[in-house]
C-alpha positions as CSV (number, residue, x, y, z in Angstrom):
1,X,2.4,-31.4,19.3
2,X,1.7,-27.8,18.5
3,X,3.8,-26.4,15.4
4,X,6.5,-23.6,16.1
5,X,8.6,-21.3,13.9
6,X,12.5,-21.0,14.3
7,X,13.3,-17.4,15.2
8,X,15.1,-18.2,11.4
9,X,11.6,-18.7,9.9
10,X,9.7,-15.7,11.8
11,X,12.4,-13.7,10.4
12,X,11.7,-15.3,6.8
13,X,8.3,-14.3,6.9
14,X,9.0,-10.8,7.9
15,X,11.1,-10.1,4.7
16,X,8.6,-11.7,3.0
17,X,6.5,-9.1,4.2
18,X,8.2,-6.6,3.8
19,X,9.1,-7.5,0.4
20,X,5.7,-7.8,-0.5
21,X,4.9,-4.3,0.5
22,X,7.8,-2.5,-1.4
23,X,6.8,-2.1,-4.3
24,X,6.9,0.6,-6.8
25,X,4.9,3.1,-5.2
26,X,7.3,3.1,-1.9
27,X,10.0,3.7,-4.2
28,X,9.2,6.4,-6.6
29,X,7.1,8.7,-4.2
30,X,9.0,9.1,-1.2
31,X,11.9,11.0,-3.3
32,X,9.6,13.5,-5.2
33,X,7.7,14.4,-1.5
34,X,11.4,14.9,-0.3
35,X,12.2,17.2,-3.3
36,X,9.3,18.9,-2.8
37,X,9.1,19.0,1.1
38,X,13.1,20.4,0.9
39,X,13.4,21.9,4.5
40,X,9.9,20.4,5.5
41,X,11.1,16.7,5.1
42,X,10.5,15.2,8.6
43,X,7.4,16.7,9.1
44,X,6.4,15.5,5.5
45,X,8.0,12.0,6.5
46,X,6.1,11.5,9.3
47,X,2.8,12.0,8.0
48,X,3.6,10.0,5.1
49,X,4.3,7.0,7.2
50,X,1.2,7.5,8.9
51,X,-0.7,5.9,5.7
52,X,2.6,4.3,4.2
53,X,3.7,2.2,7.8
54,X,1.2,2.7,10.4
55,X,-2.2,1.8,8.8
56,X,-1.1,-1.3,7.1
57,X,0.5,-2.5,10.1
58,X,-2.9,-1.9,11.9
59,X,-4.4,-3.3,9.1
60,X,-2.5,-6.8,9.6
61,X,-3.1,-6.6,12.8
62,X,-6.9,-5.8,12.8
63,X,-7.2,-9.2,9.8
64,X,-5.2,-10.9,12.3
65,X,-7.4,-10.7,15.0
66,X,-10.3,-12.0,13.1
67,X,-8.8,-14.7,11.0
68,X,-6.8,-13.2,8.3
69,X,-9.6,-12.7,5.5
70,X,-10.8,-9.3,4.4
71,X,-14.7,-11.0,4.6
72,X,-14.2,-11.4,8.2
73,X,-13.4,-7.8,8.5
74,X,-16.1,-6.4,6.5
75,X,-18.7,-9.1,8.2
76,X,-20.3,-6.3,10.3
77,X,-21.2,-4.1,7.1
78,X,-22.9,-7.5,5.6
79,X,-22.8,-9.3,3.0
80,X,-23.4,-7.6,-0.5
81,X,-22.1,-4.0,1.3
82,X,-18.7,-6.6,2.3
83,X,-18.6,-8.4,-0.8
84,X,-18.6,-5.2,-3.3
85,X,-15.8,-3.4,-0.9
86,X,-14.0,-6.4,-1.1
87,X,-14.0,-7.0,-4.6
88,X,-13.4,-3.0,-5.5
89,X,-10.3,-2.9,-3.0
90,X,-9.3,-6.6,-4.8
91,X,-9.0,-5.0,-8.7
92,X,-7.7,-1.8,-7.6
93,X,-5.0,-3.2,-5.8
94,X,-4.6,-6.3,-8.4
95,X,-5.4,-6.2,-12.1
96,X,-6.5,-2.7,-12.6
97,X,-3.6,-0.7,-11.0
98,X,-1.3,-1.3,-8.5
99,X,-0.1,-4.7,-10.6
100,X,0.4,-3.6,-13.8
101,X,2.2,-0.1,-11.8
102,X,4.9,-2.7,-10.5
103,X,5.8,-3.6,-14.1
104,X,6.0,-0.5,-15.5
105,X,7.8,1.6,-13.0
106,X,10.5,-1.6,-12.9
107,X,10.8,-0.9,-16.4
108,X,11.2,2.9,-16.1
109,X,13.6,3.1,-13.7
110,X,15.8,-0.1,-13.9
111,X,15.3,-1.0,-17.9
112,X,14.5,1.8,-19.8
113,X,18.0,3.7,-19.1
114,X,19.9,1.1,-20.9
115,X,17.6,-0.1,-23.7
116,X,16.1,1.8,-26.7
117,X,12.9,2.8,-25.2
118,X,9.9,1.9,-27.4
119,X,6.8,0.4,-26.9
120,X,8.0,-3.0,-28.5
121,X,10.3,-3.1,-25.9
122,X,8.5,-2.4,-22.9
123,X,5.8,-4.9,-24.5
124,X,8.9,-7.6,-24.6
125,X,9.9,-6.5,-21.0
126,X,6.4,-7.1,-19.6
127,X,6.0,-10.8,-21.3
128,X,8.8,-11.3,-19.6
129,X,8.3,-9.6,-16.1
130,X,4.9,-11.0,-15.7
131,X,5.8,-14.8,-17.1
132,X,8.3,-14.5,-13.5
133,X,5.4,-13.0,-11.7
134,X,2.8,-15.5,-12.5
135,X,5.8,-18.5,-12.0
136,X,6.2,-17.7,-8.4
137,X,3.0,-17.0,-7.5
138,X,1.7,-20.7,-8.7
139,X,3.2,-21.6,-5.8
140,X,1.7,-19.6,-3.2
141,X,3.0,-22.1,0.0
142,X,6.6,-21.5,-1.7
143,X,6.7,-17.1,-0.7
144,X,8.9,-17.5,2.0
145,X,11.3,-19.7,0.9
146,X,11.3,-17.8,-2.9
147,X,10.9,-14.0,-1.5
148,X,11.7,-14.1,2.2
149,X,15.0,-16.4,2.5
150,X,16.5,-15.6,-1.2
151,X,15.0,-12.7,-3.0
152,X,14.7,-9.5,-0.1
153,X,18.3,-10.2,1.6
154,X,19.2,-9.0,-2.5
155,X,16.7,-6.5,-2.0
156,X,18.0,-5.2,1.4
157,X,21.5,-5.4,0.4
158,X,20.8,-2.6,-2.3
159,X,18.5,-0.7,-0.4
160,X,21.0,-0.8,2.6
161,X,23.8,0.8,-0.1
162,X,21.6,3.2,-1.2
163,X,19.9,4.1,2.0
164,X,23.6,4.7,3.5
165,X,24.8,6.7,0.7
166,X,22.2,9.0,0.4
167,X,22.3,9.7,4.2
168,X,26.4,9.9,4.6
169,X,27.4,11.2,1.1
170,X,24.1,13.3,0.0
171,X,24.6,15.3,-3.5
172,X,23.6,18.9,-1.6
173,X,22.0,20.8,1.1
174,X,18.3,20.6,1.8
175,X,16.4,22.9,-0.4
176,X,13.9,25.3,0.8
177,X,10.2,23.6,0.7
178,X,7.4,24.4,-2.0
179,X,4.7,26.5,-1.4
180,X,2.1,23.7,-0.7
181,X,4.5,22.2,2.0
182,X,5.4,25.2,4.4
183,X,2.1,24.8,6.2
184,X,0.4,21.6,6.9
185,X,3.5,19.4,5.7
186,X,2.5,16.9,8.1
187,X,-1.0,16.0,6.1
188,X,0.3,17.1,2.7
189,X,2.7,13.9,3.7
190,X,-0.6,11.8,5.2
191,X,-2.2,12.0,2.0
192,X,0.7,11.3,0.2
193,X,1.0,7.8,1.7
194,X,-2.0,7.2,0.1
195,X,-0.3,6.6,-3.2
196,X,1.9,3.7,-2.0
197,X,-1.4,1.8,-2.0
198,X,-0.1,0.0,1.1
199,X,-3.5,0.1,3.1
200,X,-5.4,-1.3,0.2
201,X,-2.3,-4.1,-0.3
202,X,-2.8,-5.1,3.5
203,X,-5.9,-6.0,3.1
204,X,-5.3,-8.5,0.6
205,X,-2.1,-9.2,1.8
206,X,-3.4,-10.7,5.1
207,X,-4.3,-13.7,3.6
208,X,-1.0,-14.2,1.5
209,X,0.8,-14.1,5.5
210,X,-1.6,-16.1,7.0
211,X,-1.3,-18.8,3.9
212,X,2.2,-18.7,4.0
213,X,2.3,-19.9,8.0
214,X,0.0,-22.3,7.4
215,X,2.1,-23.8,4.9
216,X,4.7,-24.3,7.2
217,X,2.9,-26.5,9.8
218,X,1.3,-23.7,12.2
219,X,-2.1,-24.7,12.5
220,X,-3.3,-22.8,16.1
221,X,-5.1,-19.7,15.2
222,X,-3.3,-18.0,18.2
223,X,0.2,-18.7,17.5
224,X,-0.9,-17.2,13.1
225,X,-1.8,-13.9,15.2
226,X,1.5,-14.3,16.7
227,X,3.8,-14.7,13.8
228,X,1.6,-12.4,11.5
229,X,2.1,-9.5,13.9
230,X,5.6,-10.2,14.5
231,X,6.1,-10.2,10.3
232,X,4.3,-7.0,10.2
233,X,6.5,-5.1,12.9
234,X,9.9,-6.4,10.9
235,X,8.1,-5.1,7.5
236,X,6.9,-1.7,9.3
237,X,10.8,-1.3,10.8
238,X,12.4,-1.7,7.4
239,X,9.8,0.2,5.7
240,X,10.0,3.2,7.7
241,X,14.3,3.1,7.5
242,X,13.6,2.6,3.6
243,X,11.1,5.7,3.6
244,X,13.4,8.0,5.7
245,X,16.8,7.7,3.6
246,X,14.3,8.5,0.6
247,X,12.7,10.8,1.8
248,X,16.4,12.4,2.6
249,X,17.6,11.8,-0.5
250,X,14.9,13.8,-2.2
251,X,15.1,16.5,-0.2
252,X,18.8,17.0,-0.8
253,X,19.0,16.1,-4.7
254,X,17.4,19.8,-5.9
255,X,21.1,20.4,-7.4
256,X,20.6,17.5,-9.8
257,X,17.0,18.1,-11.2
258,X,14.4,20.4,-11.5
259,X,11.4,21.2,-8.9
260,X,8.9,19.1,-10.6
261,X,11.2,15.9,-11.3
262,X,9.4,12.3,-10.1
263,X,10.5,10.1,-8.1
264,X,12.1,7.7,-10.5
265,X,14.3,10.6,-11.9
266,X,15.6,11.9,-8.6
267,X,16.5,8.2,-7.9
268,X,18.2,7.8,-11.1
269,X,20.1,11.3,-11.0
270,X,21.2,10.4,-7.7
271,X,22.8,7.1,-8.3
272,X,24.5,8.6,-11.6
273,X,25.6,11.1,-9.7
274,X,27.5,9.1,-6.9
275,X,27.9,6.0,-8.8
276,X,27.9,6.0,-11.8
277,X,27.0,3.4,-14.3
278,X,27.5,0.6,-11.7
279,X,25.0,2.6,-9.3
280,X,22.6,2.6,-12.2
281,X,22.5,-1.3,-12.7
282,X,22.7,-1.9,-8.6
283,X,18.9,0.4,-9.2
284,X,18.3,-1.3,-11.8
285,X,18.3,-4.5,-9.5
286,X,16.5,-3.2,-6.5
287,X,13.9,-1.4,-8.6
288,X,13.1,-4.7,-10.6
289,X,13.0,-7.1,-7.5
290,X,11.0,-4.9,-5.2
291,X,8.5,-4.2,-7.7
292,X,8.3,-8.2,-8.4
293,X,7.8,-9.3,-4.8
294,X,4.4,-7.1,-4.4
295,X,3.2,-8.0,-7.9
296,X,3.9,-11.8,-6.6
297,X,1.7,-10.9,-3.7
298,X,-0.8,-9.3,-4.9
299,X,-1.4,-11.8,-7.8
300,X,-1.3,-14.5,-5.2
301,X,-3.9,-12.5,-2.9
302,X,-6.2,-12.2,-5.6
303,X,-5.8,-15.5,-6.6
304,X,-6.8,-16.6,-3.3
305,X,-9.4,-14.1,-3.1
306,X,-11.2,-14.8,-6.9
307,X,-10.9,-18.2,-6.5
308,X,-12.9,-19.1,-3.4
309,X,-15.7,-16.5,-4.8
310,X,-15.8,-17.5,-8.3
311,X,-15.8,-21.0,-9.7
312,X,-12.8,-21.3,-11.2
313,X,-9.1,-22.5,-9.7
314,X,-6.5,-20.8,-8.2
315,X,-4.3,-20.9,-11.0
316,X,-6.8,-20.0,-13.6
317,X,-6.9,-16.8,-11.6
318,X,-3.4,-16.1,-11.5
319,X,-2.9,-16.7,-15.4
320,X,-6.1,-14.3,-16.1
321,X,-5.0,-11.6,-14.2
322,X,-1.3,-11.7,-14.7
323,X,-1.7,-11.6,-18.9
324,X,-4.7,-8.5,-18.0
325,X,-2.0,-7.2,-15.8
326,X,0.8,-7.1,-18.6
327,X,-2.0,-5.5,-21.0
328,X,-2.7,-2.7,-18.8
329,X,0.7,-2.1,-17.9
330,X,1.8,-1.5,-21.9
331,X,-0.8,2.1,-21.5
332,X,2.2,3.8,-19.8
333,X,2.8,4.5,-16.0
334,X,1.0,8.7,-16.8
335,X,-2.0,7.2,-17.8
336,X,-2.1,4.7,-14.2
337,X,-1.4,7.0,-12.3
338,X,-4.0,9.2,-13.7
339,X,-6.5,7.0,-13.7
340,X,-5.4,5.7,-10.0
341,X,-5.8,8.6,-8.1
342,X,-9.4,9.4,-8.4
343,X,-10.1,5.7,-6.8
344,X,-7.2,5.6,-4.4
345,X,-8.8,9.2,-3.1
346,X,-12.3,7.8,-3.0
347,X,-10.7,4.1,-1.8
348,X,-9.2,4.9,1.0
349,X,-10.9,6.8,3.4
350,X,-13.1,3.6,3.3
351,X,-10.0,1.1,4.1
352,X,-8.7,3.8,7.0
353,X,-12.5,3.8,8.9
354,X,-12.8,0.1,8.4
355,X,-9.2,-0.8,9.9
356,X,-10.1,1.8,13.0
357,X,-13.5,0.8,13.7
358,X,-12.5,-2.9,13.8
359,X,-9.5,-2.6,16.0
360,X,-12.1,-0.1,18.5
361,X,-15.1,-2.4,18.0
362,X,-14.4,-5.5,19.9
363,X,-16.2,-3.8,23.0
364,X,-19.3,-3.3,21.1
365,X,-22.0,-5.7,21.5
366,X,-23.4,-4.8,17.8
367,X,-20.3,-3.7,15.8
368,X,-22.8,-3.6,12.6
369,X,-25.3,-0.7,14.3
370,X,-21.4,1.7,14.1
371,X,-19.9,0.3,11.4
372,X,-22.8,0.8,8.7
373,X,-24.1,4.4,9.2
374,X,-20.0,5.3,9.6
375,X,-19.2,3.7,6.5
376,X,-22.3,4.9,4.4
377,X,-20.9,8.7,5.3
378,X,-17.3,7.4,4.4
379,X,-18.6,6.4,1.3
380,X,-20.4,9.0,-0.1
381,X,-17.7,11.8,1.1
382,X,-14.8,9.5,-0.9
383,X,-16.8,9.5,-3.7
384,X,-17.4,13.3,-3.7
385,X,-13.3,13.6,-3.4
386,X,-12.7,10.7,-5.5
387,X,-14.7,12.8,-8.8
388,X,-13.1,15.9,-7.9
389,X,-9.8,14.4,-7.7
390,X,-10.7,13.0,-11.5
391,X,-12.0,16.3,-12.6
392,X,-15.9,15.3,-12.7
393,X,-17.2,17.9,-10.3
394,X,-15.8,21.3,-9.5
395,X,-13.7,21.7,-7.0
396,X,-15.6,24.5,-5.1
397,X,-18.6,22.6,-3.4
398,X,-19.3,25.6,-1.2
399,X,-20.4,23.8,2.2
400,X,-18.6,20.6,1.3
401,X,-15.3,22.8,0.3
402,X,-16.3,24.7,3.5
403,X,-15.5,21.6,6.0
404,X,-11.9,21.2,7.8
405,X,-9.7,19.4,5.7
406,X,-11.7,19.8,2.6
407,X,-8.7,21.3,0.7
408,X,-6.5,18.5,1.6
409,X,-8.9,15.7,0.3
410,X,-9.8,15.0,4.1
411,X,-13.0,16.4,4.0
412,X,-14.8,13.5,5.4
413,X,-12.9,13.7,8.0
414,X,-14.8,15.3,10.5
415,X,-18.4,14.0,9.2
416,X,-17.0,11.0,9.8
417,X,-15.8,11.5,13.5
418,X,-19.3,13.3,14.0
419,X,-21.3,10.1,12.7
420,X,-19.2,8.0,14.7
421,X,-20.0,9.9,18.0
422,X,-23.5,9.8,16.9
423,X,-24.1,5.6,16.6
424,X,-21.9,5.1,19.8
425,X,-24.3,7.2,21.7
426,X,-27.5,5.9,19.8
427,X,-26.1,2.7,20.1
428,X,-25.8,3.3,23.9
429,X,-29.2,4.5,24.8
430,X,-30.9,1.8,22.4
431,X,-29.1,-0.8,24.6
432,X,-29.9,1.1,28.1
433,X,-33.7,0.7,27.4
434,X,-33.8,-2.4,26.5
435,X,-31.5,-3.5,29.3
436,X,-34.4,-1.4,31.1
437,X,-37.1,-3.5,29.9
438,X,-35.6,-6.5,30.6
439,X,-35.0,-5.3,34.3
């Protein structure tokens, strides 16, 4: 007899999910867009959820339809080309950034305020933090009963208290929007959403959901599709309430900080504002257990990930990148994001091509003959933005800073789009003659 999940369960795993994707970039960024956006917030919004909602829920749904794994996703670009995305979309969104990010923004915004802040301490905090993070995720098959039936109702209950007072009881009007943000709001937002890293994390989160089923009896590949879908639309809803009372609360908190406050200090002037010291600790909770659940995930991911490649357990995974985790995150959350934003820039273009072309490509006969010459042009024009993001190459590349987009760090937008048109005809006519021949 086929194995079925309670409507109970489904709705488990879709606060696993979305647990697993609020993290500490959906927190901290949303507020300083909204400060920044001021009178340009939905517009702002909207192209921030583009990258921050609606690519990772394609994303689940494009690893979905192929079995869950980012290798059967990147099987068209073969192997080594597959492997080496894989693995560089694995540390960036594991060990090397988006991990350690959890800790320290959690620390920032929801310890930091009511301890002496010192390096000791954060080093104290982030023993601690990551001896949770790497507790939980030894038990991969345990997520949803850990995260999605105890942790995220928590996490919802404070986000549902904040998310209502900011949007019923904001501190001020909506302030008039910055310079950058009175034209083209919409894609100043798009490549915002980059920074949430959300795109990258369903890649490797695919696998986590998938696991997760599994480990509750479901064994027919249709009915995973099913309830990993399902998961992602609950997880894309809550997101994209979270990211709107955010975004709102940024964009009407200019009374209480200045124009080039972050995210973590509009949050925190807001709470003190309206609540006071409670408000500070309720943060202090949501902050802590959002930025948990995705450093659970994405430990588990890689876990899963690393271990099948490399031969060594799962668990010998999780302890080696959790302690490398909790070592990176003690060089401060300025020198992440720093260092982040360069790859992230050069990162994701990849992640948004490979997503589109696989949820397009089930027509083609030979999905490789698109996805490899569309991907090579990908590549090199994220690289080109990803070492002008990091300084390495002036910013005025006369042609290349010439192309639509180029000033937004979509540049390869349009080369990409022309490339594509390019293998679907070649593609076409290559096929015609030898359907030709054959006749």
């Amino acid at each position: 007899m086929t194995k079925t999940l309670k409507s109970f369960d489904v709705l488990a795993l879709g606060f696993m999910t979305f647990a697993l994707f609020l993290g500490a970039g959906n927190v901290i960024f949303p507020p300083s867009a909204g400060l920044a956006a001021g009178q340009q917030m939905l517009p702002t919004a909207i192209g921030f959820m583009l990258t921050a909602v609606g690519l990772p829920l394609l994303t689940l749904i494009a690893l979905a339809r192929v079995g869950g794994g980012m290798a059967e996703l990147t099987a068209p670009l073969g192997y080594w080309p597959g492997l080496l995305l894989s693995v560089a979309v694995y540390l960036a969104i594991g060990p090397l950034f988006a991990t350690p990010r959890t800790a320290v923004v959690s620390y920032e915004l929801g310890v930091a305020p009511f301890v002496q802040d010192s390096w000791q301490t954060l080093l104290l905090y982030s023993l601690l933090y990551f001896a949770a993070v790497i507790f939980l995720a030894l038990k991969p098959g345990q997520l949803v009963d850990r995260v999605g039936k105890y942790i995220t109702p928590i996490l919802l209950v404070g986000l549902v208290l904040l998310g209502a007072a900011a949007i019923f009881f904001p501190a001020g009007e909506m302030a008039s929007a910055a310079s950058e943000y009175r034209d083209g709001a919409l894609i100043k937002g798009f490549v915002q959403g980059y920074l949430t890293m959300d795109t990258l994390g369903a890649l490797v989160f695919g696998i986590v959901i998938t696991t997760a089923i599994r480990d509750r009896g479901v064994d027919t590949e249709r009915l995973i599709t099913r309830y990993t879908v399902m998961a992602a639309l609950i997880a894309a809803l809550g997101l994209s309430l979270v990211y709107l009372a955010l975004f709102y609360l940024g964009s009407t908190s200019a009374e209480l900080v200045g124009a080039d406050a972050n995210g973590g200090e509009i949050l925190a002037a807001y709470v003190q504002f309206r609540f006071g010291t409670a408000g500070s600790l309720l943060l202090a909770v949501v902050i802590v257990l959002a930025c948990m659940t995705t450093a659970v995930g994405l430990l588990t991911a890689c876990g899963e990930f690393f271990s099948k490649l490399l031969p060594v357990s799962y668990a010998q995974v999780v302890w080696m990148f959790g302690i490398f985790s909790m070592l990176v995150a003690n060089q401060g959350l300025e020198s992440l994001i720093r260092v982040s934003i360069p790859v992230l820039v050069g990162l994701y273009p990849l992640a948004i091509v490979l997503v589109c072309l696989s949820l397009l490509g089930k027509s083609w006969a030979r999905p490789q003959n698109i996805l490899r010459p569309v991907m090579l042009v990908t590549l090199v024009f994220g690289v080109i933005d990803g070492l002008k993001a990091a300084g390495l190459l002036a910013t005025e590349l006369t042609w290349l800073d010439a192309l639509p987009l180029a000033g937004q760090s979509l540049g390869w937008l349009v080369p990409v789009l022309f490339t594509l048109v390019l293998a679907i005809l070649t593609e076409h006519l290559r096929f015609g003659r030898l359907r030709a021949k054959v006749d």
